[in-house]
N, C-alpha and C positions, 0 to 999 in steps of 0.2 A: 653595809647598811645604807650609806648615802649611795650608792649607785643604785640600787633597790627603789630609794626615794624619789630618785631623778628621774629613772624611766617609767614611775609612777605618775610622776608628777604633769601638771596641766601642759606645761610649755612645752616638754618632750613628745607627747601624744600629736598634742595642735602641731608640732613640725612634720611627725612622721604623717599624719593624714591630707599636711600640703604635700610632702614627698609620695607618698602612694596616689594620688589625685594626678599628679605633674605626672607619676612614669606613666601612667593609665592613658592620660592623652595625647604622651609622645606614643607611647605605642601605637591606640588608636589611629594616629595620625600617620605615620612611619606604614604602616599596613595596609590601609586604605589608599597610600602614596605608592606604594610600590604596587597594588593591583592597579591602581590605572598606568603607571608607568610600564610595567610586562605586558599589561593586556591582557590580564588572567581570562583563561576557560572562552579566549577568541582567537580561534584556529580556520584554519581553508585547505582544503584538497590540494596536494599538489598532481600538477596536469601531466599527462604522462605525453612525455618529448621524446620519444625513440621514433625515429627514424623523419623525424623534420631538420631538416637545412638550418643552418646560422641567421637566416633571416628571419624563417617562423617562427623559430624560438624565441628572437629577439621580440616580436610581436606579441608573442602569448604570456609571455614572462610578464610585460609591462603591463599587458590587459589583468594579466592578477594578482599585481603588484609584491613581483618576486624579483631574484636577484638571480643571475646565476655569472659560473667562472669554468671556463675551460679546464680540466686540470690535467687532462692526455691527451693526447691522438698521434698513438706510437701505432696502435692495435687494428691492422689496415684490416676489416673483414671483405670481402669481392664481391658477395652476397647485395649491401649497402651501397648507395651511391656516396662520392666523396662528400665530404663534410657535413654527413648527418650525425647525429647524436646515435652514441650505440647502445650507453648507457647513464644513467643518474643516479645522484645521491641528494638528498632523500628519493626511495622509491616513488612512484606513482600511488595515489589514495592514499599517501599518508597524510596524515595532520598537523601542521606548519604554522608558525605567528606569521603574518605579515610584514612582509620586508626580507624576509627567508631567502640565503642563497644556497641554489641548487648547484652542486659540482657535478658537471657533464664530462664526459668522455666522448671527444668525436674521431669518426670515421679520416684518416687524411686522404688525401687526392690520391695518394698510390703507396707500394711498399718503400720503405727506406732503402737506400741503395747499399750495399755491405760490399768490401773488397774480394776478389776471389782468390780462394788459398794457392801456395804454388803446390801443385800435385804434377809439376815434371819430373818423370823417371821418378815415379811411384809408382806400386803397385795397385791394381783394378780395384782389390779391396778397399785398401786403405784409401783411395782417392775418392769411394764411393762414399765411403763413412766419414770423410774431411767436409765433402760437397753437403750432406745430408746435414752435419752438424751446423757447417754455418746458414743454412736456410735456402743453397739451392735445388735444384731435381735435375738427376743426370738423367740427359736425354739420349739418342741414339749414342751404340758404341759401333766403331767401324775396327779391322784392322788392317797392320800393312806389315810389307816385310819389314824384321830388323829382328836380332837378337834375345831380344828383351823381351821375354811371354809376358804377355797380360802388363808391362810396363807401358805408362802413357807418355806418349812421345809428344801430343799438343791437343789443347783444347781448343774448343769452338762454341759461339754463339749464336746462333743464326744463320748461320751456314757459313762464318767469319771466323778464321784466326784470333785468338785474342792470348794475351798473356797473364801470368798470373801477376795479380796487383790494381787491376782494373775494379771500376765500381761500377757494378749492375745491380739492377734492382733483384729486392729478396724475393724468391721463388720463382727466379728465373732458369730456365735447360740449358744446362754443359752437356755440351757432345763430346765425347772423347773419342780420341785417335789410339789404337794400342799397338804393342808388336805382337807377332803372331808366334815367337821363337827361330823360324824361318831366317836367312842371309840371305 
């Protein structure tokens, strides 16, 4: 019956109508603070950077006041000249705050160089399917006498000797040398 009384009563009310007032205009306040701090419902196009150079972009980026960061250029396309953008995140015409940074992926100056497998005194197949896995293209095959059918006795690059273990760029031609079965 006194708790009854008490939340009846004048001084319980008059506190709860300061406490309902005070949360009304932290809210108010707190909400109004946070849309000019986000920037609510103020967005800008982002500009579509495929196939501009590290310079343009750096140019265009600052003209509409965006951010961007490198995040690849493993993905060498031959198509592209080096060091243009191939691709972004966010897309082009999407809708971005200001200050927004764009993750690019650029084109590098050429392919990654990758070591060449040893495919001596291996068979045509399998040396073709070693060559193929790790990213080169076997180029002419010649052969010569020796024992060993279809066995590769040396590769070539360019019209050169080379050994296995060597670094050439990826999607470079191995020539191979075979035997013909022949002594």
């Amino acid at each position: 019956m006194q708790l009854l009384r008490f939340l009846l009563s004048r001084l319980f009310l008059k506190q709860l109508g300061y406490t309902v007032v005070f949360l009304g205009l932290v809210f108010i306040l707190v909400s109004w603070g946070l849309k000019v701090f986000t920037r609510h419902n103020e967005y800008q196009k982002v500009p579509n950077l495929r196939g501009l150079t590290l310079a343009e972009v750096s140019q265009k980026v600052a003209e509409e006041k965006l951010r961007y960061e490198v995040i690849d250029s493993t993905k060498f396309n031959a198509s592209l000249p080096p060091f243009t953008v191939i691709s972004q995140f966010p897309e082009a015409d999407s809708e971005v705050k200001i200050n927004r940074k764009l993750y690019l992926t650029i084109n590098p100056s050429g392919y990654r160089k990758i070591t060449v497998p040893n495919i001596i005194q291996i068979t045509r197949r399998n040396a073709e399917a070693m060559i193929h896995s790790v990213g080169f293209e076997v180029g002419e095959i010649t052969y010569q006498d020796n024992i060993g059918k279809d066995m590769v006795l040396e590769i070539k690059h360019q019209g050169e000797t080379i050994k296995p273990g060597i670094l050439l760029p990826r999607m470079s031609t191995i020539d191979l040398i075979l035997g013909n079965g022949n002594r």
